[in-house]
MARDREN-409271 format. One record per residue: x, y, z of N, C-alpha, C in turn; residue number from 1. Coordinates in pm, 1 decimal, padded with zeros to 6 digits. Example, Ala and Ser with C-alpha at 12.3 -4.5 7.8 and 13.67 -1.06 7.14 Angstrom:
+----------+----------+----------+----------+----------+----------+----------+----------+----------+--------+
|   n.east |  n.north |     n.up |  ca.east | ca.north |    ca.up |   c.east |  c.north |     c.up | lumvex |
+----------+----------+----------+----------+----------+----------+----------+----------+----------+--------+
|  01319.0 | -00569.0 |  00780.0 |  01230.0 | -00450.0 |  00780.0 |  01320.0 | -00330.0 |  00780.0 |      1 |
|  01285.0 | -00225.0 |  00708.0 |  01367.0 | -00106.0 |  00714.0 |  01290.0 |  00003.0 |  00787.0 |      2 |
+----------+----------+----------+----------+----------+----------+----------+----------+----------+--------+
***
This chain:
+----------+----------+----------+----------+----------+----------+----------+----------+----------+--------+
|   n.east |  n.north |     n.up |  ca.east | ca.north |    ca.up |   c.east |  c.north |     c.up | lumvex |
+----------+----------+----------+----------+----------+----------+----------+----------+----------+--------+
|  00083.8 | -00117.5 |  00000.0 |  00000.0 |  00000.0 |  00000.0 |  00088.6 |  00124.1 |  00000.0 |      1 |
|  00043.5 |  00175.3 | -00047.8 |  00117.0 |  00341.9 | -00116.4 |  00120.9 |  00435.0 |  00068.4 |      2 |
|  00157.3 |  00511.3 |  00087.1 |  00142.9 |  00620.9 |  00226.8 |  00149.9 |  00732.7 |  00090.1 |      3 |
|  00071.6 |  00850.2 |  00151.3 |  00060.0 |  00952.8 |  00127.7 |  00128.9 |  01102.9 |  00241.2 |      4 |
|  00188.2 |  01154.0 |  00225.3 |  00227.8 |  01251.7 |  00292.4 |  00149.7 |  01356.7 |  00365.7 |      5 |
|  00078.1 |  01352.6 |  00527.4 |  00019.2 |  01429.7 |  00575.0 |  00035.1 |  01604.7 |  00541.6 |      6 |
| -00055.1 |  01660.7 |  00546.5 | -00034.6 |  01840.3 |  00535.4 | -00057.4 |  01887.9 |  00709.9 |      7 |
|  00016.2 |  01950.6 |  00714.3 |  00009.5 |  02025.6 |  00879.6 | -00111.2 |  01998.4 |  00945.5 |      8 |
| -00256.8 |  02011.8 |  00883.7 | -00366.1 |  01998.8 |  00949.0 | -00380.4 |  01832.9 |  00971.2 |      9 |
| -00387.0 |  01755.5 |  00850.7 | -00387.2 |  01622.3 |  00878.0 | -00271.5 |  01616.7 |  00985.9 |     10 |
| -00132.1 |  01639.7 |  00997.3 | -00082.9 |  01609.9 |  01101.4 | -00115.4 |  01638.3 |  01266.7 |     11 |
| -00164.4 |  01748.8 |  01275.8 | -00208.7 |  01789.5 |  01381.6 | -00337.2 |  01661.5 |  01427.8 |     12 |
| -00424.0 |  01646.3 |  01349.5 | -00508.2 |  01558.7 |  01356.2 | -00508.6 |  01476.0 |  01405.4 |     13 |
| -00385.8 |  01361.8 |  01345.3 | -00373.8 |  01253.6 |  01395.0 | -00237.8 |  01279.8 |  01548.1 |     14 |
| -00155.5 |  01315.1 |  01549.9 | -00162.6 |  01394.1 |  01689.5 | -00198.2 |  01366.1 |  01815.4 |     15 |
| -00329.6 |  01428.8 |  01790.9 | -00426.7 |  01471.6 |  01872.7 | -00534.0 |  01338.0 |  01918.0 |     16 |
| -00509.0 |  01257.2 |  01813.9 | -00600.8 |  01111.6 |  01827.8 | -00506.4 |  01020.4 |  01863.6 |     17 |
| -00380.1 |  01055.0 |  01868.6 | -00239.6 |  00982.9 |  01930.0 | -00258.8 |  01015.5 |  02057.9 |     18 |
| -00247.5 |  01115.3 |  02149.9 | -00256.8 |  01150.4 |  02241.6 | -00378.7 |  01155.1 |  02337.3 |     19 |
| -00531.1 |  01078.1 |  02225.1 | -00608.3 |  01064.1 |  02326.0 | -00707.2 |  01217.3 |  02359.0 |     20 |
| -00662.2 |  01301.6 |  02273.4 | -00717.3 |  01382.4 |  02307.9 | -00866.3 |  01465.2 |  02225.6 |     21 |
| -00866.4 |  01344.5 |  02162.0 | -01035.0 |  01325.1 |  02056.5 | -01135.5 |  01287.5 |  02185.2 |     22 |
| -01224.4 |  01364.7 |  02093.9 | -01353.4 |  01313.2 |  02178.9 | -01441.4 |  01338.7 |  02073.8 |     23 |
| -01570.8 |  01242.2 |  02089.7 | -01638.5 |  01178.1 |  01979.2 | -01733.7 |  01297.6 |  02012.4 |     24 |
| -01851.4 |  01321.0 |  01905.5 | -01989.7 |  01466.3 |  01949.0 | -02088.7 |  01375.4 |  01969.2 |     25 |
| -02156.9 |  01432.8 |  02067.0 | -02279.5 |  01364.7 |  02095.8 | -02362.2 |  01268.3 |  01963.2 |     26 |
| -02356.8 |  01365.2 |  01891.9 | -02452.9 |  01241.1 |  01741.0 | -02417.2 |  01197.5 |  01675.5 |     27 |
| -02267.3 |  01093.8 |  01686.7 | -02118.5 |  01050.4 |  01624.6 | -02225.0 |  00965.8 |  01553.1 |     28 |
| -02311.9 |  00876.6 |  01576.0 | -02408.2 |  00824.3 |  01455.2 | -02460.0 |  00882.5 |  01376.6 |     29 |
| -02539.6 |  00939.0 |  01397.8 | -02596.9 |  01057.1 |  01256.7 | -02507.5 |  01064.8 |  01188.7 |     30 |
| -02377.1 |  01152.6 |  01285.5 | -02292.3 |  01213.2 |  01162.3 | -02206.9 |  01135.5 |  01114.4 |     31 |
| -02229.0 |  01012.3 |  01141.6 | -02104.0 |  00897.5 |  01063.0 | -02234.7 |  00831.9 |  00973.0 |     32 |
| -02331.5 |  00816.6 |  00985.7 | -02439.9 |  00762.0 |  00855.0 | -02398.5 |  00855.7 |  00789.4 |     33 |
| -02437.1 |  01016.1 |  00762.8 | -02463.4 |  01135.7 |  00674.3 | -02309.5 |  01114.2 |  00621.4 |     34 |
| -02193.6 |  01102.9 |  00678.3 | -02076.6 |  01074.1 |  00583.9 | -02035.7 |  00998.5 |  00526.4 |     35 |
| -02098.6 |  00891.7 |  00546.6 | -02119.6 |  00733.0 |  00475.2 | -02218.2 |  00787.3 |  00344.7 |     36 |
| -02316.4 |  00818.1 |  00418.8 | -02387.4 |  00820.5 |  00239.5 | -02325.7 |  00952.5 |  00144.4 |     37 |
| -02240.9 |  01039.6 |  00246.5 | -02203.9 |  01141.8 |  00095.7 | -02092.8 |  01110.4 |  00028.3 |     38 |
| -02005.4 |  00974.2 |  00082.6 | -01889.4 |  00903.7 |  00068.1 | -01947.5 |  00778.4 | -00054.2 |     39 |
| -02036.2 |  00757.3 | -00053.0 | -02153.4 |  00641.2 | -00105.6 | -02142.4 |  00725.2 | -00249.7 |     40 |
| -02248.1 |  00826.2 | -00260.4 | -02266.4 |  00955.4 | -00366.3 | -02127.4 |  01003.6 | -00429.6 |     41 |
| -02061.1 |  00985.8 | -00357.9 | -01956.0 |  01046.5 | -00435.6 | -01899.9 |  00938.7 | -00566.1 |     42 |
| -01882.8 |  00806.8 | -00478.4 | -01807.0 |  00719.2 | -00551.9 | -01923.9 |  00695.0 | -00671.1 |     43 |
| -02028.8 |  00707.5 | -00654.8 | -02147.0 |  00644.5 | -00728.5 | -02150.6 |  00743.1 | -00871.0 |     44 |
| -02116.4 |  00849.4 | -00831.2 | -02069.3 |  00946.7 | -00961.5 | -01982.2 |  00909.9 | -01070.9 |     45 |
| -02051.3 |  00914.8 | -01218.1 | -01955.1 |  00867.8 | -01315.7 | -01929.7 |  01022.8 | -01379.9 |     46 |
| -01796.6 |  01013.8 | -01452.6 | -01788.9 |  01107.9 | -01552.7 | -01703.4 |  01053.2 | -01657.7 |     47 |
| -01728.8 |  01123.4 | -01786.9 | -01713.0 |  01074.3 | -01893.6 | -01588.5 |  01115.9 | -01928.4 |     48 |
| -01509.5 |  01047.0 | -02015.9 | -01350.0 |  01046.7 | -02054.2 | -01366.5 |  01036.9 | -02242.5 |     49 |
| -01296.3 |  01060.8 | -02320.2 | -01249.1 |  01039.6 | -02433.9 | -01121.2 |  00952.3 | -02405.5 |     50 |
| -01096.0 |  00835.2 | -02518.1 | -01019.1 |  00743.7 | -02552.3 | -00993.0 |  00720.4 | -02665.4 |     51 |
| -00897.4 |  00764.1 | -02673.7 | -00810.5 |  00687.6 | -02812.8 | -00761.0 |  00568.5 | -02809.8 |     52 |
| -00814.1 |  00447.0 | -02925.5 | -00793.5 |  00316.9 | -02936.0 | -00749.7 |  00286.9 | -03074.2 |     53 |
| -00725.3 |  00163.9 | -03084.4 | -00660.4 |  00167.8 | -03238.5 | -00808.1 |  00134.6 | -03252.3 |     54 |
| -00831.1 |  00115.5 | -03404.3 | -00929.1 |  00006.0 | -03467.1 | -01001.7 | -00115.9 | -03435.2 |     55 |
| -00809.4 | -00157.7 | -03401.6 | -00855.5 | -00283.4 | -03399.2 | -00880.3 | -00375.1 | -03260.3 |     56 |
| -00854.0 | -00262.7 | -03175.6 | -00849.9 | -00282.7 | -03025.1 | -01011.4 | -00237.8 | -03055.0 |     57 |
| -01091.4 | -00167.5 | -03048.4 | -01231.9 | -00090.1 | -03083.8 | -01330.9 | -00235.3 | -03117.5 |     58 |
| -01271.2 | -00267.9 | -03208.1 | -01330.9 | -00361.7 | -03296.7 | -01353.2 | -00507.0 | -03182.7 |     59 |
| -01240.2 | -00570.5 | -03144.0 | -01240.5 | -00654.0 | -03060.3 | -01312.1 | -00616.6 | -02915.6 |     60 |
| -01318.7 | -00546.9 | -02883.5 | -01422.0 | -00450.5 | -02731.5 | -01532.1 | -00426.0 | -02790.2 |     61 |
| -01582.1 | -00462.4 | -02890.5 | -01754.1 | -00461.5 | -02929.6 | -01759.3 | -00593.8 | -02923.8 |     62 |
| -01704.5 | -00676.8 | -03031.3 | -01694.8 | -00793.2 | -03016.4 | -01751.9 | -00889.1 | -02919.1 |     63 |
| -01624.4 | -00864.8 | -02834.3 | -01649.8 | -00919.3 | -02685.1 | -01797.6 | -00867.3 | -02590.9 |     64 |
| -01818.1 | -00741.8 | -02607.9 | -01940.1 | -00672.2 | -02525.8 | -02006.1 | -00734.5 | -02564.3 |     65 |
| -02033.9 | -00775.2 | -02739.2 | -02175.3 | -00850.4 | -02761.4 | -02186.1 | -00962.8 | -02692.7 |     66 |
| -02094.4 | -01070.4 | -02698.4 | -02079.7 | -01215.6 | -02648.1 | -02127.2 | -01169.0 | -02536.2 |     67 |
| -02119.7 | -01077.2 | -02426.9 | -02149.0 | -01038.3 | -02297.9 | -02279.5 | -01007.4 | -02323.0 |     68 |
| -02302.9 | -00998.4 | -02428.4 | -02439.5 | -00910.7 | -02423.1 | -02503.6 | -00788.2 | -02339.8 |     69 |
| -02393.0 | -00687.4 | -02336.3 | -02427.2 | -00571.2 | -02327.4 | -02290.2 | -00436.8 | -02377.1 |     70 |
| -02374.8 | -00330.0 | -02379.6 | -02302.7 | -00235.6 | -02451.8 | -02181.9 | -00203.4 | -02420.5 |     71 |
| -02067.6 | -00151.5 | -02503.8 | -01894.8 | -00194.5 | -02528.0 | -01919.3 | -00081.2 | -02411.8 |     72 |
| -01953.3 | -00000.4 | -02376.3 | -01911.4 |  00123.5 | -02336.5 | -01919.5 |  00042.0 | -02163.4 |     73 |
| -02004.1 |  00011.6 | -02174.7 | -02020.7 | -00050.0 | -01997.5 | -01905.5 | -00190.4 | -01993.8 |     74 |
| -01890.7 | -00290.7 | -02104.4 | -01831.6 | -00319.3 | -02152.9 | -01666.8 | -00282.8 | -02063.9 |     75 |
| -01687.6 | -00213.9 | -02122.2 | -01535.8 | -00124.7 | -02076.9 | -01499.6 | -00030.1 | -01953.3 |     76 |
| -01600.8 | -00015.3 | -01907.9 | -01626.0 |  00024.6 | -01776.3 | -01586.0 | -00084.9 | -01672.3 |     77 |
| -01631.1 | -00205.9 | -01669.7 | -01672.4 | -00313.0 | -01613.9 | -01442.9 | -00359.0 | -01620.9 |     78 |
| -01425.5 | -00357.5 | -01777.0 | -01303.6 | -00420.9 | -01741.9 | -01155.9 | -00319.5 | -01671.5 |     79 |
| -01219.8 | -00179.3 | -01633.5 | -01137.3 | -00084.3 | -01576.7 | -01161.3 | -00095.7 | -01443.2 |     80 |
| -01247.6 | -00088.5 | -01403.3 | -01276.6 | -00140.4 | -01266.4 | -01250.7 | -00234.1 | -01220.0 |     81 |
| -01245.8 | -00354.5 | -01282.9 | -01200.3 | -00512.3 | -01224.9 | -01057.2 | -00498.1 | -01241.6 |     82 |
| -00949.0 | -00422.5 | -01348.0 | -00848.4 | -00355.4 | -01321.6 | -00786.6 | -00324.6 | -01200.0 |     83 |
| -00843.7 | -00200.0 | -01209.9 | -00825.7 | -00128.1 | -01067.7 | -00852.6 | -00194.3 | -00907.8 |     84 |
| -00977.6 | -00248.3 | -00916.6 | -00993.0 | -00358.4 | -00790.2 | -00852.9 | -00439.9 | -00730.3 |     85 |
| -00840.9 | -00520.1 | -00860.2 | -00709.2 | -00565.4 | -00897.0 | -00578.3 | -00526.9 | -00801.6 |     86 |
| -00546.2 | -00419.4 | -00879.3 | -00438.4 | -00331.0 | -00847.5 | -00434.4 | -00309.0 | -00727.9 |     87 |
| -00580.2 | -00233.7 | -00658.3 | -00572.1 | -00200.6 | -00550.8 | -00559.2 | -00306.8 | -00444.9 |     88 |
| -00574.7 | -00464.6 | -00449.7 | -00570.7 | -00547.9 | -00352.7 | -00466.5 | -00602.8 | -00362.7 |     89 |
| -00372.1 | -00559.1 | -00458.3 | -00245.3 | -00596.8 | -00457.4 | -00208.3 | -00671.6 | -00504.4 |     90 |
+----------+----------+----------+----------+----------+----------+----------+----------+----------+--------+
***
């Protein structure tokens, strides 16, 4: 797994949850559902990209979508994500 480099505030942050000196707010449920679902919404958001492919790469990714029986575009969605899943579990 990759580490990312804290910024002063993230450092202070964790800190402060090192030392015990967090304390949770009275409606730590509410407000951990309401950030779950805007964490939910976020990921659930698609946006659209342009791709350059050869032909014949094009040609073979319809191909295949049909045998799948559904459209290249999801098609191809489907095999970037199982990609990435991939990647990310190491």
């Amino acid at each position: 797994m990759k580490y990312f480099e804290l910024d002063k505030t993230e450092t202070e942050i964790v800190a402060t949850i090192e030392k015990g000196n967090f304390r949770r707010i009275k409606n730590f449920a509410n407000e951990k559902s309401a950030f779950h679902s805007y964490a939910e919404n976020a990921l659930k958001k698609t946006r659209s990209i342009n791709v350059r492919l050869s032909e014949g790469d094009l040609l073979k990714l319809k191909a295949m979508a049909m045998e799948e029986g559904i459209p290249y575009q999801t098609f191809f969605t489907s095999i970037v994500h199982k990609y990435l899943r991939q990647k990310a579990a190491g």
